[in-house]
MARKOL-932104 format. One record per atom (N, C-alpha, C, O): residue in three letters; x, y, z. Coordinates in pm, whole numbers, padded with zeros to 5 digits, always signed. Layout:
REM residues N
AlaXYZ/...
END
This chain:
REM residues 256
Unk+05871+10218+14823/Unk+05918+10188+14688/Unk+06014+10298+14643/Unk+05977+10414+14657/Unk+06148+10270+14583/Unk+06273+10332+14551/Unk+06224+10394+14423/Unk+06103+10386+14402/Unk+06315+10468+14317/Unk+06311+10515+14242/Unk+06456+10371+14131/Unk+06562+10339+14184/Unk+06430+10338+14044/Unk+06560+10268+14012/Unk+06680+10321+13983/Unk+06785+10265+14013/Unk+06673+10427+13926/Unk+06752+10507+13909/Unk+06857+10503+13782/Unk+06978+10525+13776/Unk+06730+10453+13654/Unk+06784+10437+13536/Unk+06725+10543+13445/Unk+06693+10503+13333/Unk+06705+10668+13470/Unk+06632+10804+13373/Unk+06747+10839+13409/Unk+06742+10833+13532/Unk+06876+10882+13371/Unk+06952+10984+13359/Unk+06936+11064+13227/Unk+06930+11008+13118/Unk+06928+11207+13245/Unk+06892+11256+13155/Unk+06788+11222+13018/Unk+06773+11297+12922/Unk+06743+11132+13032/Unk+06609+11089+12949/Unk+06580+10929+13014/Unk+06639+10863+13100/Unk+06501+10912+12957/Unk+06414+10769+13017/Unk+06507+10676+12953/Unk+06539+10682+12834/Unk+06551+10586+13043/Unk+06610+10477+13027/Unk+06589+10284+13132/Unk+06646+10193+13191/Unk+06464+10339+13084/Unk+06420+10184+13178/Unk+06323+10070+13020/Unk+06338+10061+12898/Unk+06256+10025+13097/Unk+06202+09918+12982/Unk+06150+09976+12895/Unk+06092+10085+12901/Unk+06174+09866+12751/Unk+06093+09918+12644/Unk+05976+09777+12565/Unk+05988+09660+12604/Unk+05896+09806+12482/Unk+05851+09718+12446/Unk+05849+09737+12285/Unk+05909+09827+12226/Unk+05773+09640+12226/Unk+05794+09563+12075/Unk+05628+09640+12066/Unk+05534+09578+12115/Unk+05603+09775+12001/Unk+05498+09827+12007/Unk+05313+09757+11925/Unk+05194+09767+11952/Unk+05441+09661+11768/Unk+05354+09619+11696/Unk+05288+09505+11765/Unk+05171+09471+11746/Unk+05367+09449+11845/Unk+05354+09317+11921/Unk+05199+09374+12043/Unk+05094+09317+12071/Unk+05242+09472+12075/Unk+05131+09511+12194/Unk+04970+09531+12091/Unk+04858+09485+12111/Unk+05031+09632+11964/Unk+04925+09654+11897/Unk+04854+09539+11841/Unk+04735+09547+11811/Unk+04936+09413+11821/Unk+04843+09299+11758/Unk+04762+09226+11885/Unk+04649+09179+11874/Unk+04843+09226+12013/Unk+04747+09242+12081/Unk+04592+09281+12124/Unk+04489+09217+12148/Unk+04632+09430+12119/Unk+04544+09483+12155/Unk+04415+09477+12059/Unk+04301+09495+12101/Unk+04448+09449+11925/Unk+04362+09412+11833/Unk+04281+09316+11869/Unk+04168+09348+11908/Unk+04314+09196+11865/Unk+04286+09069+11958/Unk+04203+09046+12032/Unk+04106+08969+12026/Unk+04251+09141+12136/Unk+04176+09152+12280/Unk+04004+09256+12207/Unk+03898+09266+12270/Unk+04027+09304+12095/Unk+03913+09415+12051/Unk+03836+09348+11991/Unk+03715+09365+11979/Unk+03895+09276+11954/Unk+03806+09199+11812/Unk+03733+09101+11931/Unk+03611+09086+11923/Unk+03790+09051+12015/Unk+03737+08875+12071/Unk+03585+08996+12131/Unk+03482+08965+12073/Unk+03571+09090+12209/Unk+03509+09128+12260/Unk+03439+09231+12225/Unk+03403+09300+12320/Unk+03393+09282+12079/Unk+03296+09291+11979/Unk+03339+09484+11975/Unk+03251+09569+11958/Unk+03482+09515+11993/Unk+03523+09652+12011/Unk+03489+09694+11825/Unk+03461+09594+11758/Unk+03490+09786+11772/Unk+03471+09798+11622/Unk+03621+09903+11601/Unk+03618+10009+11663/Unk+03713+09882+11539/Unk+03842+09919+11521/Unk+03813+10019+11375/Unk+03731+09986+11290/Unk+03887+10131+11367/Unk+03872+10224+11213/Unk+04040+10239+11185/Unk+04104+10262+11287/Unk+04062+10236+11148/Unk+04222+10241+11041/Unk+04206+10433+11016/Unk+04132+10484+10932/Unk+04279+10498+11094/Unk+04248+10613+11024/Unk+04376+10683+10954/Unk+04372+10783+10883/Unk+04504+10598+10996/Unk+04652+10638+10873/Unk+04692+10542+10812/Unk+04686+10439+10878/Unk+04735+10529+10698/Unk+04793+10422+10667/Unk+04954+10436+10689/Unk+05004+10327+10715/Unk+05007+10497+10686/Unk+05182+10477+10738/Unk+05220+10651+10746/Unk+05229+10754+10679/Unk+05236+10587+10899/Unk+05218+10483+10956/Unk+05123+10439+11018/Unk+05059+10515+11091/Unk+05092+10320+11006/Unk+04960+10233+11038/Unk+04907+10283+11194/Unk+04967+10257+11299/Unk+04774+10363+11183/Unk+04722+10391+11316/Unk+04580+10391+11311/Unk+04516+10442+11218/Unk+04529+10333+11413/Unk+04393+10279+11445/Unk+04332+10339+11541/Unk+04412+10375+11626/Unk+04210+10370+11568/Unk+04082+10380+11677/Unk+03998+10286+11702/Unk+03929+10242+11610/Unk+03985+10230+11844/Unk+03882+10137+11867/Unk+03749+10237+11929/Unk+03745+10339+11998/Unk+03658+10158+11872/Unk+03464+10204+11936/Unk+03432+10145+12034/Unk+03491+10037+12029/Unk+03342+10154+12167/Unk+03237+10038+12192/Unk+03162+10117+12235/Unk+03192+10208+12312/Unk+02983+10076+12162/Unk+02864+10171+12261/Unk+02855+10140+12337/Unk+02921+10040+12366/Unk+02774+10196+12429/Unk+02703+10169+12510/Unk+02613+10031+12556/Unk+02502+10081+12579/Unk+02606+09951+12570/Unk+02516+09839+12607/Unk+02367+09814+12675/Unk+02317+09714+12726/Unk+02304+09990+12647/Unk+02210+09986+12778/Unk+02083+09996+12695/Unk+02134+10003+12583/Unk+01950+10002+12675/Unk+01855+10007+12649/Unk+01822+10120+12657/Unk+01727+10157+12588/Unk+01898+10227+12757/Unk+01851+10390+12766/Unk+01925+10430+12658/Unk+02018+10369+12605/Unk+01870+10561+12620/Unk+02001+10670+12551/Unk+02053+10736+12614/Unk+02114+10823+12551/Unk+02071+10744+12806/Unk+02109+10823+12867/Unk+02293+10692+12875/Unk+02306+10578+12920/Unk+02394+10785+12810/Unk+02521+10679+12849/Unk+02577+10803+12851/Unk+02531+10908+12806/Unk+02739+10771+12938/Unk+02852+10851+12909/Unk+02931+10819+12793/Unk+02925+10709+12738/Unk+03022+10937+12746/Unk+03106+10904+12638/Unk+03249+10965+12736/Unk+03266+11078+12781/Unk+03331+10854+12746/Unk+03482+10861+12753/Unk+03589+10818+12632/Unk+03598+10712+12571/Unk+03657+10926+12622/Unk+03776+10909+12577/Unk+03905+10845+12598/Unk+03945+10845+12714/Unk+03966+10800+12527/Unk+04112+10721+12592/Unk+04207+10730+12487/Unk+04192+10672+12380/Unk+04336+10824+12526/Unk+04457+10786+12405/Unk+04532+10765+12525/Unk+04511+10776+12645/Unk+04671+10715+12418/Unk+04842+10708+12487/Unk+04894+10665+12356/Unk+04841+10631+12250/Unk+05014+10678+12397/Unk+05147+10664+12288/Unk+05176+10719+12231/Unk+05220+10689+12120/Unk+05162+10855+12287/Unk+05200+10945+12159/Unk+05374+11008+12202/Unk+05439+11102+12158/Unk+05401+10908+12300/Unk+05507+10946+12315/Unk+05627+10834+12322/Unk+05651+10778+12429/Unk+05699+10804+12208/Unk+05788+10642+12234/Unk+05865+10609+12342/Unk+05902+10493+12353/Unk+05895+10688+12420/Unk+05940+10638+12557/Unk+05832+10617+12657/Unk+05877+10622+12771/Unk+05740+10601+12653/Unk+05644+10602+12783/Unk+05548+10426+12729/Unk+05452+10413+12654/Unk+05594+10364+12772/Unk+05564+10186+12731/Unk+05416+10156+12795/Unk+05319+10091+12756/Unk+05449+10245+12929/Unk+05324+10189+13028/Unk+05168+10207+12988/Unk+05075+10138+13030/Unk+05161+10311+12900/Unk+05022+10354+12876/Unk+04969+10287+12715/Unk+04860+10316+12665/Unk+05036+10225+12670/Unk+04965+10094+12576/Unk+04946+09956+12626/Unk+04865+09876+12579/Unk+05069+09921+12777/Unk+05013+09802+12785/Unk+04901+09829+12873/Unk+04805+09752+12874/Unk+04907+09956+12965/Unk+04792+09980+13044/Unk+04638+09969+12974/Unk+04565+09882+13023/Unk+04596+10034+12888/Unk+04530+10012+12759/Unk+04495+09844+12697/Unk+04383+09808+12663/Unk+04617+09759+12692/Unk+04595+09594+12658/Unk+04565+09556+12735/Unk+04485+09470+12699/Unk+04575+09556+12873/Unk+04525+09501+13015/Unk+04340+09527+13040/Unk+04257+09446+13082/Unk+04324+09655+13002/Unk+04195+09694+13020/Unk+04130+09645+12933/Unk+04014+09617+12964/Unk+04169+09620+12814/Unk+04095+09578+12713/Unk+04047+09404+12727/Unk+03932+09360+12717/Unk+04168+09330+12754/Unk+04164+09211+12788/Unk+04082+09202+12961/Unk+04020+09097+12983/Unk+04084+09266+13029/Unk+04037+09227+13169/Unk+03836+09257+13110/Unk+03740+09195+13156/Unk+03828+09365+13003/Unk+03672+09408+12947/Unk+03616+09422+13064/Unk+03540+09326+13083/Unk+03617+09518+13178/Unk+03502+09554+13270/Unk+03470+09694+13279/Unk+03491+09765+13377/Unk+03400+09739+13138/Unk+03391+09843+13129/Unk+03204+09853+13175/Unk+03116+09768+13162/Unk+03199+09975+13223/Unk+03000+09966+13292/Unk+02942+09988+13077/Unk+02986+10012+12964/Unk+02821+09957+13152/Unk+02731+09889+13025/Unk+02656+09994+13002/Unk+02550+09972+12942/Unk+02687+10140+13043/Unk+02630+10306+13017/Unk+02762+10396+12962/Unk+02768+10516+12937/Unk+02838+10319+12955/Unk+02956+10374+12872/Unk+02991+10361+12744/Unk+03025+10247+12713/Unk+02992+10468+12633/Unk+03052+10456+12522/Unk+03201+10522+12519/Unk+03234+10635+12555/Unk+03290+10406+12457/Unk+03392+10433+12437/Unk+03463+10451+12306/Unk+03446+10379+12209/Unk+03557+10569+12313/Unk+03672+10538+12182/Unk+03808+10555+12251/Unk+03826+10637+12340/Unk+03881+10491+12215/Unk+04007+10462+12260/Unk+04135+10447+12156/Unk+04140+10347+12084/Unk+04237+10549+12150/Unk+04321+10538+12049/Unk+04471+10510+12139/Unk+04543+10582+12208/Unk+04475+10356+12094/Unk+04634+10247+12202/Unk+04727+10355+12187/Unk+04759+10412+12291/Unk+04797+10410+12036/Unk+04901+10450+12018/Unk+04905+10547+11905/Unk+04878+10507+11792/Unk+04934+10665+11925/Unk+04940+10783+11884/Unk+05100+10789+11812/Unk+05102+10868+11718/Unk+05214+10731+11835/Unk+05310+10743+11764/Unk+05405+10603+11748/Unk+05508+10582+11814/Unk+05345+10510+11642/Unk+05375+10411+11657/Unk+05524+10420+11595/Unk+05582+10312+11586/Unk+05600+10546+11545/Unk+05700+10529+11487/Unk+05859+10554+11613/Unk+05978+10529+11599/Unk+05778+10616+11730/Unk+05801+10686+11804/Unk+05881+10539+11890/Unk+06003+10541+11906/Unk+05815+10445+11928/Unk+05877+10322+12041/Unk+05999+10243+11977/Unk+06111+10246+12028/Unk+05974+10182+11877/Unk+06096+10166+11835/Unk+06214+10211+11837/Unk+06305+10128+11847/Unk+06249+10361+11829/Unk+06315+10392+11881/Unk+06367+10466+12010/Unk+06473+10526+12030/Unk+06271+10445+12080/Unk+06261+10481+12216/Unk+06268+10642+12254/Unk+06301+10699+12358/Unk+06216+10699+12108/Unk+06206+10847+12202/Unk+06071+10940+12207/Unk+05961+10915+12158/Unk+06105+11035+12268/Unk+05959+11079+12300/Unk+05848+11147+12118/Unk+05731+11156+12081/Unk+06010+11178+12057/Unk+05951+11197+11893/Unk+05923+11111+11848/Unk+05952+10997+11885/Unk+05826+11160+11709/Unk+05824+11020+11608/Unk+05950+11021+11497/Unk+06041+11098+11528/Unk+05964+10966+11405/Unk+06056+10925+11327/Unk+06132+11054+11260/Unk+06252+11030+11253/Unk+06109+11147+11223/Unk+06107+11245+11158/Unk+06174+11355+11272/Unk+06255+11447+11258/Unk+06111+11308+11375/Unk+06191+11399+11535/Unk+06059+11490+11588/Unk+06088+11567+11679/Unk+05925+11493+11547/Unk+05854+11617+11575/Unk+05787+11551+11733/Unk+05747+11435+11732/Unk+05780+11627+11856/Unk+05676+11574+11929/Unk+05559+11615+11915/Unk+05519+11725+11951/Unk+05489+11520+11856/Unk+05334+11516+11844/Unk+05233+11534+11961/Unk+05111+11532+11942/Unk+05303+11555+12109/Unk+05229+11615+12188/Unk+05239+11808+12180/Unk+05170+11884+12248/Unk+05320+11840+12100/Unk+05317+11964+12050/Unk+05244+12004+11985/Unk+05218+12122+12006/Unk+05171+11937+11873/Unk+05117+11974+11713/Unk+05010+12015+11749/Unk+04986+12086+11651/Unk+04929+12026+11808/Unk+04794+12024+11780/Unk+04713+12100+11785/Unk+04597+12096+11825/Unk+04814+12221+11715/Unk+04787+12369+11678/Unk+04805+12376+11570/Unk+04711+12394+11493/Unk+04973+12360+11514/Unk+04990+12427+11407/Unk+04979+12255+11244/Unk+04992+12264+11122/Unk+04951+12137+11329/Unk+04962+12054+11256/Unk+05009+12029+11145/Unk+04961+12047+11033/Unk+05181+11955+11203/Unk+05299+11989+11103/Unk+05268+11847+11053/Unk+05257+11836+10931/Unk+05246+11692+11158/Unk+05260+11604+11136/Unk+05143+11505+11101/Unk+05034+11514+11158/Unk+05173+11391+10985/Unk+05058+11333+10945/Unk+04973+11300+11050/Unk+04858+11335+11074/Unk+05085+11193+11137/Unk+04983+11139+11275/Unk+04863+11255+11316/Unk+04741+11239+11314/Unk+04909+11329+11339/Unk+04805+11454+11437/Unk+04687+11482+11338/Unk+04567+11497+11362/Unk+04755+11485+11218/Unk+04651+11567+11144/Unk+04520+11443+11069/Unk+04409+11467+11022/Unk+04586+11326+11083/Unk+04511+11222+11088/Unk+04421+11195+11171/Unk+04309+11164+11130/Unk+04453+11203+11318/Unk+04382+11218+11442/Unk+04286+11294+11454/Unk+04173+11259+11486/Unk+04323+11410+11428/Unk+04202+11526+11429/Unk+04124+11524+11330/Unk+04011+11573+11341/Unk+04161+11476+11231/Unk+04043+11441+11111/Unk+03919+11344+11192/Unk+03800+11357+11221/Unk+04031+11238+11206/Unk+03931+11098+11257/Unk+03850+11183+11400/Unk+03730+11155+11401/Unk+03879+11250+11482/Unk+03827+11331+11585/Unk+03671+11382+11554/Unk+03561+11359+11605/Unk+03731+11479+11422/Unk+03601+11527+11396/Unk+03459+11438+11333/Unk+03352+11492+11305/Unk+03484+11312+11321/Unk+03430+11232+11290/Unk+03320+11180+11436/Unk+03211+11122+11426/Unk+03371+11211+11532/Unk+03324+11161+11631/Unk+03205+11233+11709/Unk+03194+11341+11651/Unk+03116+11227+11805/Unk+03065+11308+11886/Unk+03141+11372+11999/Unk+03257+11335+12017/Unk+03082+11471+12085/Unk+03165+11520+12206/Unk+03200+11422+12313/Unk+03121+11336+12354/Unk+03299+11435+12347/Unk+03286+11339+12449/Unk+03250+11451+12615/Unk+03238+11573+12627/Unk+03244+11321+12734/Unk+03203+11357+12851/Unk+03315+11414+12887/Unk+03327+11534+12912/Unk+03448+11291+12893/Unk+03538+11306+12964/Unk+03671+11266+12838/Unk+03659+11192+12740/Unk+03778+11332+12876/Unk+03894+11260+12781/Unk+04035+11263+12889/Unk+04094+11344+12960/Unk+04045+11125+12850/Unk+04187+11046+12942/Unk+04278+11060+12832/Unk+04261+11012+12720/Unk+04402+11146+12879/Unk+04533+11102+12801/Unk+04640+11000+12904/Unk+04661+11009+13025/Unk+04671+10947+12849/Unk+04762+10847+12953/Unk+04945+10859+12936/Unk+04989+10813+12831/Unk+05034+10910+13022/Unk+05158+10986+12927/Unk+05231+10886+13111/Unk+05165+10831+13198/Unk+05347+10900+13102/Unk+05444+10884+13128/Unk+05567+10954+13164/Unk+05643+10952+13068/Unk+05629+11030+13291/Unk+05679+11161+13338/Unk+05831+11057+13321/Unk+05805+10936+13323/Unk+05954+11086+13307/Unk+06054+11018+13341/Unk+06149+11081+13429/Unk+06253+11035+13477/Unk+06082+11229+13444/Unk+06180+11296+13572/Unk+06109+11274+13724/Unk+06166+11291+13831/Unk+05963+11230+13704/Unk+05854+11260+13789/Unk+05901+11149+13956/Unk+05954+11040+13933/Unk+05882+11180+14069/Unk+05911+11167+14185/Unk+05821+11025+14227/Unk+05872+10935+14293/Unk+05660+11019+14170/Unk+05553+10955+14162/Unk+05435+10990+14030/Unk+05447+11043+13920/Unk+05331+10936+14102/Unk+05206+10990+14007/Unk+05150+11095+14016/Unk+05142+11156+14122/Unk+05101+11136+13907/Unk+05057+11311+13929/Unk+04983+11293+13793/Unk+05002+11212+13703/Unk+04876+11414+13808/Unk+04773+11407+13705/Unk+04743+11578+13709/Unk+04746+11651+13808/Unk+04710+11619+13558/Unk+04678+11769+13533/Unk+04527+11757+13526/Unk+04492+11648+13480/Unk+04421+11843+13561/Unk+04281+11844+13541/Unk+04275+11967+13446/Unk+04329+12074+13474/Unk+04215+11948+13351/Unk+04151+12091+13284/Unk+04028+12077+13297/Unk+03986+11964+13273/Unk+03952+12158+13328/Unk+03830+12174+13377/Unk+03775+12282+13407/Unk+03733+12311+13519/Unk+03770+12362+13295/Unk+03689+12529+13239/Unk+03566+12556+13303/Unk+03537+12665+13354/Unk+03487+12444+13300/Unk+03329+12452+13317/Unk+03286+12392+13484/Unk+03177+12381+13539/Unk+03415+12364+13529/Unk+03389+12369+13721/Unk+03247+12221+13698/Unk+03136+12215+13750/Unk+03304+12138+13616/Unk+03218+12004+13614/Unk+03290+11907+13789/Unk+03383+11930+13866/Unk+03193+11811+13780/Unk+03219+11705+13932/Unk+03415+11658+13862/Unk+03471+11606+13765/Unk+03442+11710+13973/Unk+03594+11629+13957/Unk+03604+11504+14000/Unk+03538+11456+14092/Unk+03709+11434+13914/Unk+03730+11291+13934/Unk+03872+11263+13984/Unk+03914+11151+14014/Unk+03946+11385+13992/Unk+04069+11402+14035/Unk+04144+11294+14171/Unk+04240+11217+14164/Unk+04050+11332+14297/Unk+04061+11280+14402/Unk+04080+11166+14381/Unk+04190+11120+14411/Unk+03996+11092+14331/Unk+03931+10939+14307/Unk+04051+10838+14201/Unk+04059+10716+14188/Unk+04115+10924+14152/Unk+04202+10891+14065/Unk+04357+10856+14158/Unk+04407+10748+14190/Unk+04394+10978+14179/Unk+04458+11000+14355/Unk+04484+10916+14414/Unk+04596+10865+14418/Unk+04357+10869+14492/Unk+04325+10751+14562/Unk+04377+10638+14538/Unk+04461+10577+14604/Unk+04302+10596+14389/Unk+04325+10461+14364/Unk+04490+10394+14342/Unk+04548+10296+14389/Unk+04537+10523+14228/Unk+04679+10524+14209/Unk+04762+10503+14319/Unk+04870+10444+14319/Unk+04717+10544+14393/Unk+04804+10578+14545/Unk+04878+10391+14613/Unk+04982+10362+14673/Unk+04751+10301+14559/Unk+04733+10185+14622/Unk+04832+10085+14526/Unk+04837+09962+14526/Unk+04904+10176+14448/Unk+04995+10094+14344/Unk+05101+10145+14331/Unk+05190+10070+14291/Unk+05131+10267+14353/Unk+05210+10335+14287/Unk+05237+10470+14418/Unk+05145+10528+14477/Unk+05366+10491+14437/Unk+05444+10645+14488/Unk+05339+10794+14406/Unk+05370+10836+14294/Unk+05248+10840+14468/Unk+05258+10962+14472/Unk+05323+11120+14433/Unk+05383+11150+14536/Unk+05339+11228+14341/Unk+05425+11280+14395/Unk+05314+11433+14489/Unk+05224+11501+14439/Unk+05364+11438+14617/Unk+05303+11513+14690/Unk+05355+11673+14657/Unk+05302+11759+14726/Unk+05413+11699+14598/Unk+05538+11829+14585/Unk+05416+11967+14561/Unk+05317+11934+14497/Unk+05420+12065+14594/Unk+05378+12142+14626/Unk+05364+12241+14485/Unk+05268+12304+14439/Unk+05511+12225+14435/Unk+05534+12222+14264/Unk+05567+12079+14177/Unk+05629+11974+14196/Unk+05480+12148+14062/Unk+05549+11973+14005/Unk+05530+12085+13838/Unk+05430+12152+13816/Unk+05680+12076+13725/Unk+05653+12048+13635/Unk+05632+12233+13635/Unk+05601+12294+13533/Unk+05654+12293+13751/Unk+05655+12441+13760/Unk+05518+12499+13780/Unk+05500+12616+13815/Unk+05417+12407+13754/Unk+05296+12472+13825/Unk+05304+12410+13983/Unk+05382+12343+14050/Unk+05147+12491+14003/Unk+05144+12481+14145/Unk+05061+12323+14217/Unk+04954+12305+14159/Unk+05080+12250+14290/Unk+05020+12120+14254/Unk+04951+12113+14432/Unk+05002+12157+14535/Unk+04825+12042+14412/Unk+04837+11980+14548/Unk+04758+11845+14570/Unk+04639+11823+14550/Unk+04874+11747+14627/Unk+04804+11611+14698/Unk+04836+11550+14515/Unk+04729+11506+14473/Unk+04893+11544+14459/Unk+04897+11508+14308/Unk+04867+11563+14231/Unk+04919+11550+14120/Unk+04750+11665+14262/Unk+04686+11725+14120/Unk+04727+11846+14087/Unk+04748+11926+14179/Unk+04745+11882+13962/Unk+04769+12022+13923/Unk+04650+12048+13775/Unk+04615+11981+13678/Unk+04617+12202+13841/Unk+04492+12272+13758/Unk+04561+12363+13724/Unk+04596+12454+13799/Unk+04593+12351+13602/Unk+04681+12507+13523/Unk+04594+12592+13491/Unk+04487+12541+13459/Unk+04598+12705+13488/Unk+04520+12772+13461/Unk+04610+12836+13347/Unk+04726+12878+13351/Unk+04497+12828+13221/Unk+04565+12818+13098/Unk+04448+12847+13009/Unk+04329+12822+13023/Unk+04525+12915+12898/Unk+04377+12963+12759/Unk+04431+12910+12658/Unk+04547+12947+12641/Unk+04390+12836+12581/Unk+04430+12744+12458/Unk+04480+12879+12379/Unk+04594+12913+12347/Unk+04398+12922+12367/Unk+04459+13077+12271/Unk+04599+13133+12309/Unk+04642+13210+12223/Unk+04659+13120+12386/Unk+04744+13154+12481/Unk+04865+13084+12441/Unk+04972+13145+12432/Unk+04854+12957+12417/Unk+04977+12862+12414/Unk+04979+12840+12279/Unk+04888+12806+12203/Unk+05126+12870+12254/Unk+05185+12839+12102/Unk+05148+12720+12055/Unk+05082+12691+11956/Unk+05207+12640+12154/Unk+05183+12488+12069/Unk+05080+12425+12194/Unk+05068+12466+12310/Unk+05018+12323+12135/Unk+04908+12206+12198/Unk+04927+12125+12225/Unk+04943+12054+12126/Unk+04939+12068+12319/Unk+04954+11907+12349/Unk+04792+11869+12309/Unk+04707+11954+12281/Unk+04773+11747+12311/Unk+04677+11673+12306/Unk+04500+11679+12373/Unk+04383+11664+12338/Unk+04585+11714+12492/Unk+04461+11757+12575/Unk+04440+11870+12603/Unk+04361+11903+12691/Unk+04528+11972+12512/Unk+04409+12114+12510/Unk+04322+12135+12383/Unk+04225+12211+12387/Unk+04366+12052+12241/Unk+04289+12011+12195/Unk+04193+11948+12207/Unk+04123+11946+12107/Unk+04153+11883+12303/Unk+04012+11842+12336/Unk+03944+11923+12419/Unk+03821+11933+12419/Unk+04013+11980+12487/Unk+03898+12057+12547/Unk+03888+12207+12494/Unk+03846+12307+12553/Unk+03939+12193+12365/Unk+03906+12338+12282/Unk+03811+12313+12231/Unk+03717+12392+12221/Unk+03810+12147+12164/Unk+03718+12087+12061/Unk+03608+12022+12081/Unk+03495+12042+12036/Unk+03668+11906+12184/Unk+03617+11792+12172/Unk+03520+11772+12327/Unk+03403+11740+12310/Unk+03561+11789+12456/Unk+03534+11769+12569/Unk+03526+11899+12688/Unk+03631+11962+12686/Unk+03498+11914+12716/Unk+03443+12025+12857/Unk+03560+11968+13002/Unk+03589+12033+13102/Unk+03599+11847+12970/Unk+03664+11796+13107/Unk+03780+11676+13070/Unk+03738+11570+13024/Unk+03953+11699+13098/Unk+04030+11629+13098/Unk+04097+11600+13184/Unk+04066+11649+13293/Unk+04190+11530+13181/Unk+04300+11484+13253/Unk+04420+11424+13181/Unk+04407+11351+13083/Unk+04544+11460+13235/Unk+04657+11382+13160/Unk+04715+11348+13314/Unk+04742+11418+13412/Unk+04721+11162+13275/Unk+04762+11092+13392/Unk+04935+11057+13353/Unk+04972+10993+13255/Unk+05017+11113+13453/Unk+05138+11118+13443/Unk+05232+10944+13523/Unk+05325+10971+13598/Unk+05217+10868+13512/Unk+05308+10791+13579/Unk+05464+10800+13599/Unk+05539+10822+13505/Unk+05500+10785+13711/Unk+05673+10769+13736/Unk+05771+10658+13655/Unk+05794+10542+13688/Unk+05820+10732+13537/Unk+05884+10625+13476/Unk+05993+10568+13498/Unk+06038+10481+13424/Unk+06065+10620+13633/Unk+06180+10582+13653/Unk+06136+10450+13779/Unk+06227+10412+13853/Unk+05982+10385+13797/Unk+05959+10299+13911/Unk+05923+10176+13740/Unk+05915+10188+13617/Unk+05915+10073+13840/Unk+05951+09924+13782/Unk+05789+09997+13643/Unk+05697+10079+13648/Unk+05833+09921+13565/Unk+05685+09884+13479/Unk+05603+09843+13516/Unk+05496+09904+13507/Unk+05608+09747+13561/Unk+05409+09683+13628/Unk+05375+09762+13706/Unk+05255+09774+13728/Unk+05489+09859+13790/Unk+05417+09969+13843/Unk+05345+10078+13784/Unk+05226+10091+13810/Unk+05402+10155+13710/Unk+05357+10236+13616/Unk+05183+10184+13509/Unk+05071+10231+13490/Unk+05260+10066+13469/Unk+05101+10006+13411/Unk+04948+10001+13524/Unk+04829+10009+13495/Unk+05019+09983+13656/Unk+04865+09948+13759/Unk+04807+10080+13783/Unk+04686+10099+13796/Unk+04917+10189+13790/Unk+04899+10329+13798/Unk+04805+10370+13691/Unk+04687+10401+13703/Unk+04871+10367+13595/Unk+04758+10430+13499/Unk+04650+10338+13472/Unk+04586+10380+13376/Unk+04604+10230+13520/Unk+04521+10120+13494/Unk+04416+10199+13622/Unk+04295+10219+13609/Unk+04491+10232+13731/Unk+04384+10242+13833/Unk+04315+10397+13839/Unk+04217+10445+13896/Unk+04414+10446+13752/Unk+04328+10566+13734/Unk+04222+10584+13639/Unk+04144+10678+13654/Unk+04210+10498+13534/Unk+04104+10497+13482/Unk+04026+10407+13537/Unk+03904+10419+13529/Unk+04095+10283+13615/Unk+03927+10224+13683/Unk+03850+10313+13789/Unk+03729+10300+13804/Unk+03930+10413+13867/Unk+03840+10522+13937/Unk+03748+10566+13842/Unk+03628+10538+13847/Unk+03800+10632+13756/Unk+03659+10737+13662/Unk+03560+10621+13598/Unk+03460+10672+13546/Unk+03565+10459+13589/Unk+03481+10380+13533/Unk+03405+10334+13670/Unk+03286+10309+13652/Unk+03454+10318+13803/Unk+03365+10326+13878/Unk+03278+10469+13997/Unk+03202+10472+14094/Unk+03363+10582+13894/Unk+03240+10649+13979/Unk+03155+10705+13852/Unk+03090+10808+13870/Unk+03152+10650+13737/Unk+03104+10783+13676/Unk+02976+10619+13664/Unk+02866+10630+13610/
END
């Protein structure tokens, strides 16, 4: 599989109609008993719930965002697919937030409307979205695990960052794997200036340390002990990119 060779200097491949995915994804939440919270009003942004289904109190709690970046399409419909296909295990509680910058796709860039990237904020919290988020956050319990789902447009293949402080069971490999069966790889030895291997890169990094926050060092300052940000190749077709990040979260739903 080629590269298309429509990212020159920023992402320039498909885009989508974000509200259109989001009424979707509503849809697909509601038919299958997900419980949705409104936590901005404008711009309009939502969190979906689902407990657990089991009779024990022993369940996992996973996390799930994307969109917090308007060029990266693949990781909301990846998100509507999962939601609509519903084969999530019945020891899993979930929260899942589709789209983090709904102002952001429309116009196809990685900012929201205003220009801030909201994968930056989540330190000094300049912007409503974030600071909305982290409100609604603290509302929540810890989670096990937290999936960010993002979109690379310089990236070669798939590649995924692990943070993982507390040396918990990695799911890295398994992720790897599955992706592998859909999607180009990137094997590079560097990726992104850290040091990477077989796809994965473990930064070694102190939240205290870094000026600004992306998303997922806020959770594992706050919220989680164990992340991942799954990177797809945005310059390969879309349905590629969507199975990619689709199959990396069905790894962590079938081993955990």
């Amino acid at each position: 599989m080629q590269r298309l060779g429509k990212n020159i200097g920023k992402y320039g491949g498909e885009v989508i109609d974000i509200q259109t995915v989001l009424t979707q994804v509503k849809a697909a939440a509601d038919r299958h008993g997900w419980t949705r919270e409104d936590f901005l009003d404008a711009p309009k942004m939502f969190a979906l719930r689902r407990k657990a289904n089991t009779a024990t109190s022993t369940h996992f709690r996973l996390y799930i965002s994307t969109g917090i970046h308007g060029d990266e399409p693949a990781g909301p419909l990846a998100v509507l697919q999962l939601l609509q296909e519903h084969r999530w295990p019945a020891h899993v509680s979930l929260w899942l937030c589709p789209c983090l910058n709904p102002t952001g796709f429309p116009r196809n860039t990685r900012e929201n409307a205003k220009g801030l990237d909201l994968n930056r904020d989540y330190r000094h919290l300049q912007s409503e979205e974030v600071q909305a988020h982290i409100r609604w956050l603290g509302q929540q319990p810890a989670f096990d695990l937290a999936l960010c789902l993002h979109e690379d447009w310089e990236a070669n293949g798939f590649y995924l960052y692990e943070v993982n402080p507390s040396g918990l069971k990695s799911f890295a490999s398994k992720m790897i794997a599955r992706a592998a069966e859909v999607c180009p790889v990137d094997l590079s030895s560097e990726i992104e200036g850290w040091p990477a291997e077989k796809g994965v890169i473990r930064p070694a990094i102190k939240p205290e340390d870094r000026p600004q926050w992306p998303e997922a060092l806020y959770l594992i300052k706050h919220k989680s002990k164990l992340g991942y940000t799954l990177e797809a190749p945005s310059d390969f077709p879309l349905a590629t990119r969507v199975a990619a990040l689709k199959a990396g979260v069905q790894a962590v739903l079938e081993a955990i």
